[in-house]
Structure formats: C-alpha cells, structure tokens
ROFI-900433 format. One record per residue: residue in one letter; x, y negated, z of N, C-alpha, C, CB in turn. Coordinates in pm, whole numbers, padded with zeros to 5 digits, always signed. Atoms other than C-alpha are relative to their C-alpha. Glycine has a CB too. Layout:
N
aXYZXYZXYZXYZ ...
This chain:
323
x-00053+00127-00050+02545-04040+00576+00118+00027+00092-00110-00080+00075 x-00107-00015-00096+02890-04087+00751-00018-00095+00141+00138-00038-00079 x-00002+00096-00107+03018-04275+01063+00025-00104-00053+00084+00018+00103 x-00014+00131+00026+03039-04618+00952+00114+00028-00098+00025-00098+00127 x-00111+00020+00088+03367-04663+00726+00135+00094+00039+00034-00155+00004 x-00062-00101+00007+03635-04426+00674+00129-00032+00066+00003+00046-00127 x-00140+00025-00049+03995-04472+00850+00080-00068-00091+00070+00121+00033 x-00096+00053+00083+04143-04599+00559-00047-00151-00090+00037+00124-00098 x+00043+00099+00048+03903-04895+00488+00018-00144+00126-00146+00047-00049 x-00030+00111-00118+03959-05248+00634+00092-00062-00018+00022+00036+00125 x-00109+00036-00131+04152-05432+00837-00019-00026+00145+00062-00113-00025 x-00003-00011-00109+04267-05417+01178-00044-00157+00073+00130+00061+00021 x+00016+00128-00037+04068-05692+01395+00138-00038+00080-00135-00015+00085 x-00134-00006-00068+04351-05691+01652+00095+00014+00003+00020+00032+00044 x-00121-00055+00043+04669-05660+01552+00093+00044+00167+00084-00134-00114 x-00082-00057-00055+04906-05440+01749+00112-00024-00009-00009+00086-00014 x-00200+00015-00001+05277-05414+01830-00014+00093-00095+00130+00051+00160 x-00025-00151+00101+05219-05034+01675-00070-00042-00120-00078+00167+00062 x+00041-00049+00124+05144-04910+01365-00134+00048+00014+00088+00102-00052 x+00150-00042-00014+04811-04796+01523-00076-00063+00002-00039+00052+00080 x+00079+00116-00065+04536-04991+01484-00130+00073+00046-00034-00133-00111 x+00136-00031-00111+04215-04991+01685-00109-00003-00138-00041-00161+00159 x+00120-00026+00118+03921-04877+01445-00107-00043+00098-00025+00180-00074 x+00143+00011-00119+03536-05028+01635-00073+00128-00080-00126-00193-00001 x+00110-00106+00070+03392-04784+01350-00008+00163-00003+00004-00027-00138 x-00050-00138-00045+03580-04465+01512-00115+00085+00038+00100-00010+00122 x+00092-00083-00074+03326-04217+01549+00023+00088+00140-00033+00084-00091 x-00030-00077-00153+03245-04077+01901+00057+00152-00002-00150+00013+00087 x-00062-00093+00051+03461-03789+01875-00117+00145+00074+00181-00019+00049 x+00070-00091-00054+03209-03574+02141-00141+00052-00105-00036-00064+00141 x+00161-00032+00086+02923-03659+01887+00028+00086-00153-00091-00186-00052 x-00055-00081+00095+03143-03518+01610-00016+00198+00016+00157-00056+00010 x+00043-00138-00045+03133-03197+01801-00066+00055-00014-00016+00028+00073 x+00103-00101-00028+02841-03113+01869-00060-00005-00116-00094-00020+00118 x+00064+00020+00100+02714-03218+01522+00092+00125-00070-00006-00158-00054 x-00105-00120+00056+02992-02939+01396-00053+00104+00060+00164-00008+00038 x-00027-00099-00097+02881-02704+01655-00138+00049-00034+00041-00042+00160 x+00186+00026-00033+02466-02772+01585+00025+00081-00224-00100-00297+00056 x-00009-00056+00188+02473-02517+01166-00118-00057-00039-00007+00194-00050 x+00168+00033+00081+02187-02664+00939-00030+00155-00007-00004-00097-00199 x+00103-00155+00035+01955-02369+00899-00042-00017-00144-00169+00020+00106 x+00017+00035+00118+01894-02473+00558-00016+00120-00086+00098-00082-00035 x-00080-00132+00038+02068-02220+00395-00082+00133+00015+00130+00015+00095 x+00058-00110-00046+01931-01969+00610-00180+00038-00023+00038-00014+00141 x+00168+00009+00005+01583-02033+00544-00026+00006-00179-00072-00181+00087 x-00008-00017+00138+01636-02082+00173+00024+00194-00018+00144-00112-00063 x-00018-00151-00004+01783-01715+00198-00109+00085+00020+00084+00035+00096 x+00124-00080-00039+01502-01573+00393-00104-00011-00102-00060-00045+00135 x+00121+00004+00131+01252-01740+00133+00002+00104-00147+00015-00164-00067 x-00039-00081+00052+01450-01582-00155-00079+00151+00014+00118-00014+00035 x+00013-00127-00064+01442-01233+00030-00186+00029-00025+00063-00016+00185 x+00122+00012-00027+01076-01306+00065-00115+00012-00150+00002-00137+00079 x+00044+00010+00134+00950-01376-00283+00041+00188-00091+00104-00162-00073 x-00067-00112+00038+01190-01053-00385-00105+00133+00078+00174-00017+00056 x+00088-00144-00063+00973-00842-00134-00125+00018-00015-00001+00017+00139 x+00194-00028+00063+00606-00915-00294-00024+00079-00102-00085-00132-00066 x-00051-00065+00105+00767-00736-00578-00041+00170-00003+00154-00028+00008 x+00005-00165-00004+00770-00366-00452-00149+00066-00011+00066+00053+00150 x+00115-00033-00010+00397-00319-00398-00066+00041-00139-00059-00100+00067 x+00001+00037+00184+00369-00336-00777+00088+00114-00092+00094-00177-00036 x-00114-00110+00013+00627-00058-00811-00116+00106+00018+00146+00002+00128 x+00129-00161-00039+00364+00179-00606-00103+00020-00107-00122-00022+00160 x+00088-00080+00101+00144+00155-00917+00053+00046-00117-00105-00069-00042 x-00102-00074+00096+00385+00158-01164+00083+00162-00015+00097-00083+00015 x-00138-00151+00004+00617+00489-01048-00184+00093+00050+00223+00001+00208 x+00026-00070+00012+00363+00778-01058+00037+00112+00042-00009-00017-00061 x-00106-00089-00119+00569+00928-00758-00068+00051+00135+00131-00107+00061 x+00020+00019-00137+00527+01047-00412+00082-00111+00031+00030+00118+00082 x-00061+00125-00079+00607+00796-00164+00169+00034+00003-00075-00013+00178 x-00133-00055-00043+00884+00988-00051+00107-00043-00116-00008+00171+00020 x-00083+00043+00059+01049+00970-00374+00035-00116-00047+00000+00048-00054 x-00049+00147+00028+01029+00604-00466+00090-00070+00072-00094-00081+00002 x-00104+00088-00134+01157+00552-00138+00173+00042-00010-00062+00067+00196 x-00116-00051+00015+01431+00773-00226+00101-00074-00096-00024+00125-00036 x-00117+00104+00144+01555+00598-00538+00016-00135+00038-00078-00025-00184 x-00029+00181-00049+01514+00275-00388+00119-00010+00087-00138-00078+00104 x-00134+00028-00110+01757+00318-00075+00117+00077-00103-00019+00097+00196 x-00109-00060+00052+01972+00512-00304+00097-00081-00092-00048+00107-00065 x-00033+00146+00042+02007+00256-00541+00069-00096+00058-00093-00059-00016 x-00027+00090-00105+02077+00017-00275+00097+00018+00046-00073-00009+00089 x-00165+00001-00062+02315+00142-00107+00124+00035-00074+00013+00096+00110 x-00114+00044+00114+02514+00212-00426+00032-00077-00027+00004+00013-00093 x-00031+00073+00040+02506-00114-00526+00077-00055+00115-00087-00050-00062 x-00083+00048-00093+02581-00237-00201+00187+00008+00065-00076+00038+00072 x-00073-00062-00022+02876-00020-00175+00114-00101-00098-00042+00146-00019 x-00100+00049+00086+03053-00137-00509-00006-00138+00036-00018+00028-00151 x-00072+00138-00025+03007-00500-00360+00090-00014+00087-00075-00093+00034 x-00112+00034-00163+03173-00456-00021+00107+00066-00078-00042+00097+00199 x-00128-00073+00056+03455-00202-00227+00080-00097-00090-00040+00135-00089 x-00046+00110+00045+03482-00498-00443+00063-00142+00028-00063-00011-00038 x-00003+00155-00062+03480-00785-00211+00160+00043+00092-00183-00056+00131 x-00077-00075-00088+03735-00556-00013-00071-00026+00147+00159-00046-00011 x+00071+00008-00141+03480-00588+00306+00026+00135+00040-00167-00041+00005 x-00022-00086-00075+03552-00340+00571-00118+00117-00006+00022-00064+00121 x+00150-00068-00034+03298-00025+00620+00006+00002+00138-00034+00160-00060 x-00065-00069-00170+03424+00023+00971-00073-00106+00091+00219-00011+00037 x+00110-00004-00134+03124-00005+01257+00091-00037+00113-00079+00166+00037 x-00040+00000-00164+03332+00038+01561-00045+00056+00132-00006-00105+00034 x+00098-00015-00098+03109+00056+01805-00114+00119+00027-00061-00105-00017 x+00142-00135+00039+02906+00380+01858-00103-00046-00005-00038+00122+00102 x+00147+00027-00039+02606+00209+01991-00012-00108-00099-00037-00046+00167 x+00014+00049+00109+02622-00013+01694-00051+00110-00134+00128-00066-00014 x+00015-00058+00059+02645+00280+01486-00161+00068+00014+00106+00053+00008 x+00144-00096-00040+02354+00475+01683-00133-00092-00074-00030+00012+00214 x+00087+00099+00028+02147+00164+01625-00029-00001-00166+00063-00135+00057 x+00040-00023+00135+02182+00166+01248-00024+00102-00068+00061-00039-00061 x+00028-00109+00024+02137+00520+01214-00188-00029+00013+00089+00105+00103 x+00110+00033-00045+01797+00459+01408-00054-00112-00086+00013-00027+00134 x+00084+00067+00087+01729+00153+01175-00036+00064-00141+00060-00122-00018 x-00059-00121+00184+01789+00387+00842-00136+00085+00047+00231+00153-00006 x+00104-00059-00042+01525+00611+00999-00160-00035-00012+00031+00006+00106 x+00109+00073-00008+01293+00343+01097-00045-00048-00146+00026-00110+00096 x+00004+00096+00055+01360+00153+00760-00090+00142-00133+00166-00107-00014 x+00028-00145+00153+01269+00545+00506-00184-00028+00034+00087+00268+00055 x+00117-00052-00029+00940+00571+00709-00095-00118+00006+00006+00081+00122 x+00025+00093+00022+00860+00202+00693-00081-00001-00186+00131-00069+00044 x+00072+00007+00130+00856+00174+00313-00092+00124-00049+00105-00023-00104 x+00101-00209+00012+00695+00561+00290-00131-00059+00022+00036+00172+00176 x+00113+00060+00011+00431+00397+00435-00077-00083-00083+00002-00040+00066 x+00056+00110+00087+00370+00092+00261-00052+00007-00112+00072-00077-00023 x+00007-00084+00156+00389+00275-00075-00109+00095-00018+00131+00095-00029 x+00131-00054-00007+00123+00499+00063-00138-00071+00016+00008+00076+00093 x+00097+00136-00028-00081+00214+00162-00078-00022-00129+00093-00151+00035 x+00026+00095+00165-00046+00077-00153-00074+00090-00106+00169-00048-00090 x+00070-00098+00103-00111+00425-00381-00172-00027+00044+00061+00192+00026 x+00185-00081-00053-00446+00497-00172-00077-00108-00056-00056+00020+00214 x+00054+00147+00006-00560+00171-00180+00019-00104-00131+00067-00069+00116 x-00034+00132+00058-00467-00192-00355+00105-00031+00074-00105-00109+00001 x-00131+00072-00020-00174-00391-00365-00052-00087+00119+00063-00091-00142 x+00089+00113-00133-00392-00675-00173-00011+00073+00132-00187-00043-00041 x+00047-00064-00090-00524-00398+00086+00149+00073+00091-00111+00100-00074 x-00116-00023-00076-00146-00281+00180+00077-00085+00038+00067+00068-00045 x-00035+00110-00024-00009-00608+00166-00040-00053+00143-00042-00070-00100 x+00026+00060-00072-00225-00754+00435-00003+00032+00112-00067-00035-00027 x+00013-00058-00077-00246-00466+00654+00118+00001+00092-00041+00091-00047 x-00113-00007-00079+00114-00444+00682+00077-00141+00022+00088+00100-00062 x-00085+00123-00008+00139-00846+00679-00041-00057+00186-00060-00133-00154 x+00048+00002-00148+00008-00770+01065+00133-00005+00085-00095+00142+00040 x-00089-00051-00076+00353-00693+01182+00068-00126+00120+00105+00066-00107 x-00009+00086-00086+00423-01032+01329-00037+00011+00176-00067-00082-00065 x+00076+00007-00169+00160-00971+01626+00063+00092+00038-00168+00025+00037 x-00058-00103-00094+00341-00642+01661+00139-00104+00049+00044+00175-00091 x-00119+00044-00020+00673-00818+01679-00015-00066+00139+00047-00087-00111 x+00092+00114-00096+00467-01056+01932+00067+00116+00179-00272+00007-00059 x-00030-00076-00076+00495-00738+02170+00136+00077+00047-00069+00053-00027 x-00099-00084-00014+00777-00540+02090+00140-00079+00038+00006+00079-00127 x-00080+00101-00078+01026-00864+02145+00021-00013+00105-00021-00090-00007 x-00036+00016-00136+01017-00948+02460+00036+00181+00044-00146-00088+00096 x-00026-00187-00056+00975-00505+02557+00165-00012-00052-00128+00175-00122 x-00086-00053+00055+01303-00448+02356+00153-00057+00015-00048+00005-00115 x-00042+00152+00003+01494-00827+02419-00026-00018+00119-00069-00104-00094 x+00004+00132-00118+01413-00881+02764-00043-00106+00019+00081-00048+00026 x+00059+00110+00041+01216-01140+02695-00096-00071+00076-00048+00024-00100 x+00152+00015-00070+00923-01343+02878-00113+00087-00105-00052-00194+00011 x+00118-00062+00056+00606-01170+02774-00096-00143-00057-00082+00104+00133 x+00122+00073+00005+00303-01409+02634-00087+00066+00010-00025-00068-00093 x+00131-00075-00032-00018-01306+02768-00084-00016-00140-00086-00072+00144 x+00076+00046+00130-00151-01523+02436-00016+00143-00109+00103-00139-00082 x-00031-00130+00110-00020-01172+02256-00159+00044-00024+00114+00156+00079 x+00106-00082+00017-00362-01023+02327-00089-00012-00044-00034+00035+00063 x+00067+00035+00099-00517-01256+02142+00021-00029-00115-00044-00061+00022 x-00026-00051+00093-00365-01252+01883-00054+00095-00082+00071+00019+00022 x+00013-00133+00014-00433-00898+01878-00124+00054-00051+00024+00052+00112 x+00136-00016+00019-00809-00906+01890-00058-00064-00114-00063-00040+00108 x+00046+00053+00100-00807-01168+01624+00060+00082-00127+00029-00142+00008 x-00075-00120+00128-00541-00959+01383-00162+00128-00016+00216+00127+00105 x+00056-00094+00001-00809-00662+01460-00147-00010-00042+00025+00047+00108 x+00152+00041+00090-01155-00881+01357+00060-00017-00176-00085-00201+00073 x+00029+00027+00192-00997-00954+01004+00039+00119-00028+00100-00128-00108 x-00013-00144+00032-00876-00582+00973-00143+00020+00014+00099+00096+00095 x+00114-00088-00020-01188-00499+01064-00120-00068-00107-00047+00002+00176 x+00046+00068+00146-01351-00745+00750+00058+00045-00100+00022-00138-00018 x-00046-00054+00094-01146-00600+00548-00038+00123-00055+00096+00000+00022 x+00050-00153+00013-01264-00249+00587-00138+00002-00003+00044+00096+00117 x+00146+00031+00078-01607-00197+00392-00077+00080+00136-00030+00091-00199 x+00067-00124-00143-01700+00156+00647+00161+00049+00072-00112+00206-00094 x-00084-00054-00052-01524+00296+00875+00010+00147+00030+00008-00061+00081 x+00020-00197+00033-01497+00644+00737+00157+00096-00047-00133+00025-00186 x-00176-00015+00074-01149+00815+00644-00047+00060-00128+00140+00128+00094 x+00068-00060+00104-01320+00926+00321+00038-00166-00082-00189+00067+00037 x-00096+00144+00106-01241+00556+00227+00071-00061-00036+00009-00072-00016 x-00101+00003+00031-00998+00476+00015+00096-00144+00090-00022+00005-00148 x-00020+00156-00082-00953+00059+00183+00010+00046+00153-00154-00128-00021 x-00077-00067-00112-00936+00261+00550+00094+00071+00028-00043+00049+00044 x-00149-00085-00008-00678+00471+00467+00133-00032-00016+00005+00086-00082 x-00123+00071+00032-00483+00204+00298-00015-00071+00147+00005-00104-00156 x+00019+00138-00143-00568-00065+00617+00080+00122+00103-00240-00066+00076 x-00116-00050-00131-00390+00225+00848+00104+00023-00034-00018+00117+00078 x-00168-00016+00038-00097+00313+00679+00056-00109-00021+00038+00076-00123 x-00042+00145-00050-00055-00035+00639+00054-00028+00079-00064-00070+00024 x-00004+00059-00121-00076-00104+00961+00125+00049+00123-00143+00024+00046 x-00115-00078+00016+00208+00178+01020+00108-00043-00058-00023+00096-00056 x-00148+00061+00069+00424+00022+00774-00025-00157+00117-00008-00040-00247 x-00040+00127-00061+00384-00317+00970+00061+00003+00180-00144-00093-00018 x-00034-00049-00171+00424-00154+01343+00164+00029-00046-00112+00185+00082 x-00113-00055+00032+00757-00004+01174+00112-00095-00031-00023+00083-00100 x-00062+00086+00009+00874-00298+01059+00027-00131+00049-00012+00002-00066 x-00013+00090-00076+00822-00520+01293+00113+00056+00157-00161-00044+00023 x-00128-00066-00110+01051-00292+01525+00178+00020-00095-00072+00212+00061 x-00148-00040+00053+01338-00259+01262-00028-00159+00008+00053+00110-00166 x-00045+00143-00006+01308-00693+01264+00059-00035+00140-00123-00097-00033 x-00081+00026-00118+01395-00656+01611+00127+00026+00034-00046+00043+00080 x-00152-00031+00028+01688-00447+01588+00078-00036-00057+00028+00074-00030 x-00100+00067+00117+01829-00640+01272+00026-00127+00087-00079-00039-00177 x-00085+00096-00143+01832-00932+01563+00111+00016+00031-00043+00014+00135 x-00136-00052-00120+02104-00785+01778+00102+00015-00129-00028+00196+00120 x-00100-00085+00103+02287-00614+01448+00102-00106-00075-00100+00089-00131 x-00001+00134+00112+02287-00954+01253+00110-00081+00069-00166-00104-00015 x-00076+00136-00106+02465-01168+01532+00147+00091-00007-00087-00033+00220 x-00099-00022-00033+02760-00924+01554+00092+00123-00186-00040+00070+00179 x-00010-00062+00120+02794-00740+01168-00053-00082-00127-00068+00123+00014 x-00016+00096+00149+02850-00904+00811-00148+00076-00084+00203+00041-00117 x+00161-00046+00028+02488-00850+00638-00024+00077-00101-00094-00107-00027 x-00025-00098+00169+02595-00647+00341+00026+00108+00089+00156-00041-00143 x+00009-00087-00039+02715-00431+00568-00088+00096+00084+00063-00018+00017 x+00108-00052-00097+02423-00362+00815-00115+00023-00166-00063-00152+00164 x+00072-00070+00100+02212-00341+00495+00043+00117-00091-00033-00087-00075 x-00045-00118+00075+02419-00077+00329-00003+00111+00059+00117-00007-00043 x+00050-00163-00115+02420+00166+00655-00097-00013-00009+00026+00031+00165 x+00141-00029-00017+02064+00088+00693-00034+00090-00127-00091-00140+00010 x+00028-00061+00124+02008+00244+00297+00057+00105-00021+00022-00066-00096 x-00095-00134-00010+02275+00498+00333-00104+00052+00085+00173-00004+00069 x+00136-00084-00066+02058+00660+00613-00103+00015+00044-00005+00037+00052 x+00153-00053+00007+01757+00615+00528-00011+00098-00139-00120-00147-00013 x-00027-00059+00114+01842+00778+00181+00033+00135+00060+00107-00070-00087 x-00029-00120-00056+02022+01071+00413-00112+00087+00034+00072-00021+00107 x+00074-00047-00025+01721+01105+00559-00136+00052-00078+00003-00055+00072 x+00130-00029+00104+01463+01122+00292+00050+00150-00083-00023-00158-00137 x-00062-00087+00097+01706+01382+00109-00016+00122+00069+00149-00033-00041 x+00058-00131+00002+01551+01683+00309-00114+00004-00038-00001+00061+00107 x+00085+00016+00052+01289+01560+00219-00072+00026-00181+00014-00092+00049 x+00037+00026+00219+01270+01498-00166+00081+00116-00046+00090-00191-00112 x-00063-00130+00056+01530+01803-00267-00097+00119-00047+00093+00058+00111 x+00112-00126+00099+01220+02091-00265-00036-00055-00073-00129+00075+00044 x+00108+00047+00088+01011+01860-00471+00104-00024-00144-00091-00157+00071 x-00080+00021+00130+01325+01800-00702+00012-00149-00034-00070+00075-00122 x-00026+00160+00006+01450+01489-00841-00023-00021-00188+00203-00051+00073 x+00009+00052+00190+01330+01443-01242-00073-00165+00012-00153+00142-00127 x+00056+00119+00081+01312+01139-01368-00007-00044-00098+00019-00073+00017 x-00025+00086+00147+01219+00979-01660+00098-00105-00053-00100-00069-00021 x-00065+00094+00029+01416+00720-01828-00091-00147+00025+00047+00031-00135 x+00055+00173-00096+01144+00424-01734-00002+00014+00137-00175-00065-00027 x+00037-00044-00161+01059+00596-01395+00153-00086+00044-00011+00225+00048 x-00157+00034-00038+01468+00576-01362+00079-00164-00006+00084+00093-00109 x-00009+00167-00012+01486+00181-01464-00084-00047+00102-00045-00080-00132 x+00067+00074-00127+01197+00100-01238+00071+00033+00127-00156+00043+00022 x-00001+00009-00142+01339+00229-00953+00145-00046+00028-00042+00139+00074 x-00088+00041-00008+01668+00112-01033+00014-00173-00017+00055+00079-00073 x+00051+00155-00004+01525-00253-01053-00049+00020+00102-00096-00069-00103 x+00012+00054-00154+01363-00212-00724+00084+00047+00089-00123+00025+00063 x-00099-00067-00089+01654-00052-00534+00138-00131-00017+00043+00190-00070 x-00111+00082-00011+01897-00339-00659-00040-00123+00014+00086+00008-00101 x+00063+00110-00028+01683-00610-00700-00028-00066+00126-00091+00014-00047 x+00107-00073-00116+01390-00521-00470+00077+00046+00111-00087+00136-00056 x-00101-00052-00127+01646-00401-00198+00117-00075+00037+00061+00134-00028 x-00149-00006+00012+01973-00433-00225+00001-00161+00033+00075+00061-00164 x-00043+00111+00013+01989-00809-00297-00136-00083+00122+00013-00038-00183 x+00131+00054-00057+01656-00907-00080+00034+00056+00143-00157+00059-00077 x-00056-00028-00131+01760-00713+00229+00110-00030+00035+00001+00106+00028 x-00127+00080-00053+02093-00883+00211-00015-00144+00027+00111+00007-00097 x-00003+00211-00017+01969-01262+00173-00093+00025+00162-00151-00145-00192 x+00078-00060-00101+01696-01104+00506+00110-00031+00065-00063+00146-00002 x-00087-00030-00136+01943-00998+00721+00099-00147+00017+00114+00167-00023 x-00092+00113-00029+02185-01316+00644-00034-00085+00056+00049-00053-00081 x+00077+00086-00043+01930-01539+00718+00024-00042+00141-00115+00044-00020 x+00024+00000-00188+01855-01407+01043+00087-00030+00082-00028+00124+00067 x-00110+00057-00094+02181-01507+01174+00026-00124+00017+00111+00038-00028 x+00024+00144-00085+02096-01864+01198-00143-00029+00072+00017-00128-00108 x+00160+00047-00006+01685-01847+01211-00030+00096+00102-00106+00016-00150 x+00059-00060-00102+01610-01536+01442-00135+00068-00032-00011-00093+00099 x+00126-00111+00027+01313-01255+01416-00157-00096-00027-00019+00118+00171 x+00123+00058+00004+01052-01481+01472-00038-00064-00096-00017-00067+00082 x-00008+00104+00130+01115-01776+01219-00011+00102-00097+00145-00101-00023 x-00007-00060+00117+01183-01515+00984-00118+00092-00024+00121+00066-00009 x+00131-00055+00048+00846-01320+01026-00101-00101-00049-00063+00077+00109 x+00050+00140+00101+00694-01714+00981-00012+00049-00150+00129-00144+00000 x-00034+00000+00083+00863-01692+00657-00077+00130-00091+00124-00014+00028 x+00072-00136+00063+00772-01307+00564-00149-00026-00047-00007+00126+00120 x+00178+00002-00011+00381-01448+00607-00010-00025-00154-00093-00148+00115 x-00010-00014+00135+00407-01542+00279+00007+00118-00159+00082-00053+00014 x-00022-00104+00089+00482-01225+00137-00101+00100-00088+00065+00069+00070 x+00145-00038+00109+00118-01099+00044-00031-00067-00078-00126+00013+00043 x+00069+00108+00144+00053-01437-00108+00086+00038-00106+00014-00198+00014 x-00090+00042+00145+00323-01407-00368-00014+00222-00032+00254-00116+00049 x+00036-00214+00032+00227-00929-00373-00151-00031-00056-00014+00155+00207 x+00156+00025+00026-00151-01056-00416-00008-00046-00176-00066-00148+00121 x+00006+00086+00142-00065-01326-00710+00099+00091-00155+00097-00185+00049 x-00060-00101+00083+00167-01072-00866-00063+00105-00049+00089+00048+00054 x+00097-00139+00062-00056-00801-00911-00186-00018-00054-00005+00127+00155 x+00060+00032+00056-00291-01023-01012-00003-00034-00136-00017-00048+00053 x-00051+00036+00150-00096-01115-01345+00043+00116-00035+00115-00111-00023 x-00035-00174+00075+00054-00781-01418-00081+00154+00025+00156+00045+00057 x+00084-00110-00032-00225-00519-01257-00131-00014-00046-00005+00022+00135 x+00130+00015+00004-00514-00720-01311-00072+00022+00145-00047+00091-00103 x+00098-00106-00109-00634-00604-00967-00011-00168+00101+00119+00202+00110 x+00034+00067-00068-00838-00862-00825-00077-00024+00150-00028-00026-00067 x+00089-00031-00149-00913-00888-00403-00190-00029-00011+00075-00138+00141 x+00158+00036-00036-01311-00908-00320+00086-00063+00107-00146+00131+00039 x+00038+00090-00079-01424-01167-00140+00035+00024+00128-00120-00020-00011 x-00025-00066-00161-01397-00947+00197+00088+00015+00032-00034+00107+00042 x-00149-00042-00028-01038-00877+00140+00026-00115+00067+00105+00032-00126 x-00097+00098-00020-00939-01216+00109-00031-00091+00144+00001-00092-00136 x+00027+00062-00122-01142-01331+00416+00052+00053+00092-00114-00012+00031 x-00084-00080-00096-01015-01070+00632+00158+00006-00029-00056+00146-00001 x-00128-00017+00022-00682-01081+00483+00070-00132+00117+00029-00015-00181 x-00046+00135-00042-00672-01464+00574-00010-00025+00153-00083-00106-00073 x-00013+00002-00189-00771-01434+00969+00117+00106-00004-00174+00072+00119 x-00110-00122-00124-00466-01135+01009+00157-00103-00023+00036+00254-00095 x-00098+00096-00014-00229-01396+00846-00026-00134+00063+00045-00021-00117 x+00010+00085-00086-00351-01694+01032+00063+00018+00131-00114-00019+00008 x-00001-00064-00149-00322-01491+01334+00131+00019-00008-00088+00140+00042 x-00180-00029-00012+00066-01356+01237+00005-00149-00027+00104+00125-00137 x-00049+00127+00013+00144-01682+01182+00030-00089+00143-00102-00066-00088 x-00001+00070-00121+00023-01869+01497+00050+00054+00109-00108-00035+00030 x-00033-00092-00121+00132-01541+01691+00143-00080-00013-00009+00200-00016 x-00136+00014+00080+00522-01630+01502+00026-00131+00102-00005-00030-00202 x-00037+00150-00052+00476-02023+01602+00023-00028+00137-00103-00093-00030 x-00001+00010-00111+00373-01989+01938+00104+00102+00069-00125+00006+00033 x-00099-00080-00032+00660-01730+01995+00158-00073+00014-00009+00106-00105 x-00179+00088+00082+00954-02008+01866-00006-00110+00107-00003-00100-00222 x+00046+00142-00054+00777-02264+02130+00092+00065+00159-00230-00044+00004 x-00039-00010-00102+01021-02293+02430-00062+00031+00152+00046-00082-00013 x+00073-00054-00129+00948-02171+02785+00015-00104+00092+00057+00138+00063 
C-alpha cells in the first residue's frame, strides 16, 4: 500500500500564484525515512530457511560415503570453496580481507568450521541420522552461553535451565550409559558438533555485518580444507566416481550454496533468530532419512529428541526478548 495518491493525480484544492501546488496527500517525509531505514527481514529469513532445509541433507551423506570423517569433510570444504571461488572470480567480487583481525577470525572459523562437521559425520557414522541430528540440534542452549561471554552481552540466568532441560532429553535419548554404546557415542559427538557450532554462529555475527557472504564463506572452506589436508594426505585421497559425485553434491549444494544463503541471512536476522530457524533442521535430517535410509527413530529418540528442541527453541526465543 502507498501514501494516499501519487503527485501526479488530482487537482490542486488551492490554487497558487506558483506552479507548485499544495498536495494534503504528501506523505510525512520523516515517516518515509524511517520506513526506508526499518529492511523487511523477509528475504533474510526466506534465505536462512533455504540454508536450513539444504543442511538436513548432509547427515545422509555420512551413510552414503563409506569414508572417514575426515575425508568427507575434506571433499566437502574443498568443493566449496572451489565453487565459491569461480563465483566471486566471476562476479568480479574482491578476495581482499583487509583487516588482520578479520582475517585471524576467519582462519579461526575454518578451524572451528573442519572440526564441527568431523564431528557430526562421526555422530552420524556411530550412530543414526536421528541420534546426531538431535544431539547436535542442542547448540542453541550453547549459543545461550557463549553470546553474551564472546558479545558482551547481558547474561540470562534462565540459561541454566535450559541446560538441565536440554540434558533430561539427552539423557532419554540414551538407552545406558556405557561408551560401549553405539546411541552414547553418537549423543557426545553430537553434542561436540553442536558446542562447535554454536561458537562459529557467533563469530559469523561480527564477520556478516562487515564482509559480503560469499566471501566469509569461501575463507571459512578454504581453511578448513587447509586444515584437514595434514590430515587426509597419509590416508590418501582415492575416490570413486560415485564417492566423487556425492561429495561433489554435498560440497556445492550441501555447502557452498547453503552456507552462503546462512551467512546472508544473518545480516538482517542475527545468531539467535537464525538458530530459531536451524531448529528445524533435524525435522527435515529425520524425514529424509526416513524416505531414502529407511532408518526409523524409536519412540525414546523422538521423545528425548523433542524436549532438547523445545528447550533450543525457547532458549533462542527468550534470547531475542528485549532487556
């Protein structure tokens, strides 16, 4: 809807000496402002959703590739940041950081971001898709903490409950508590990939507000790829020709294009909204590997699954609620 009628409709009630006439339907020029000044988030939230749907995807990969972690992770950021590369070389976007402590920072996210998915992927082998999914769909409550620590932030005392409730549906989830079982081993590495990534959502904060999002996702994949590559070299790099499509579908797909709509997002919506959003991301890893794995949660999963996302969730909401 506009301001009432356009400058060029009418006539003037008052006639003038000038050529100017008096419009009553002139919009308030201050309210013009701030309505210019105020971005729909729209966009940004559509993006994040995107991103979101794209990231239930990978878990589904860990049964498919017949890899160490290490190396899936390898072809994935590698992937990624190739593709990423020929878009910015294409688009003619700058590579040029500037800033050391910009730079340091995405070095440190590249780090955070290898040992993140390493995890998850381990999660996922040991375990179920469902059982890594949910473990690491905890990361919210971490975020809950590590925000304010990292951000300067007020603290919420509420965090600690959160905490205790995240830690009763983990703890439904897990049949014994023996490391001999396969559902405890996934529920901690999980829980590793979600501590990990709820600290690289903090840093993509700060990164996001002052760097174009192709580009903070392409350093982030560049070195985390650097870093995996002392890694994966003894073990060698053979791949098959499907191995080599799968991981080149989740490195461009699955990455590349999903950690760019992520990060864009966040530059209108902010860490929090956007872990909201993430909550979603087991439901649509759960329903996926329910149609192509067959692998259906027990009863215990899905109850315990459902208190750790309740809990990230309300941790998320009550985090967005002004002071």
């Amino acid at each position: 809807m506009g301001y009432g009628r356009p400058w060029t409709e009418g006539k003037p009630r008052f006639p003038l000496k000038s050529k100017v006439y008096l419009n009553t339907n002139r919009p308030n020029i201050k309210e013009k402002e701030y309505n210019a000044a105020v971005p729909s988030h729209s966009p940004s939230l559509i993006r994040i959703h995107l991103a979101v749907v794209l990231f239930g995807f990978p878990g589904l990969f860990g049964k498919w590739l017949a890899l160490p972690p290490v190396l899936i992770v390898f072809g994935r950021v590698a992937f990624a940041a190739a593709t990423l590369a020929v878009v910015m070389a294409a688009g003619r976007r700058g590579f040029r950081v500037g800033s050391r402590r910009d730079l340091l920072r995405l070095l440190v996210c590249g780090l955070v971001l290898a040992v993140h998915w390493t995890t998850f992927f381990k999660s996922v082998q040991v375990s179920s898709v469902a059982v890594g999914l949910l473990a690491y769909s905890s990361f919210p409550v971490f975020t809950a903490f590590l925000e304010p620590l990292l951000m300067r932030e007020r603290w919420d005392p509420a965090s600690l409950i959160y905490a205790l409730l995240c830690v009763l549906g983990i703890g439904l989830i897990v049949p014994r508590f023996d490391l001999s079982d396969a559902v405890l081993r996934g529920v901690l590495w999980g829980l590793l990939a979600g501590l990990t990534f709820a600290f690289l959502t903090v840093l993509n904060r700060d990164l996001a507000g002052r760097h174009a999002s192709l580009k903070v996702a392409f350093y982030q994949d560049l070195f985390a790829a650097l870093f995996l590559l002392p890694v994966v070299l003894p073990r060698g790099l053979v791949f098959s020709g499907r191995y080599l499509a799968l991981v080149a579908v989740l490195g461009v797909l699955c990455t590349a294009l999903a950690h760019t709509l992520f990060i864009e997002g966040m530059k209108r919506v902010g860490a929090r909204t956007a872990s909201v959003l993430s909550a979603l991301e087991p439901v649509y890893g759960i329903l996926l590997a329910l149609v192509f794995l067959k692998e259906s949660p027990s009863l215990r999963t899905v109850s315990g699954g459902a208190i750790v996302l309740a809990t990230a969730l309300a941790a998320t909401i009550r985090a967005r609620r002004p002071a």
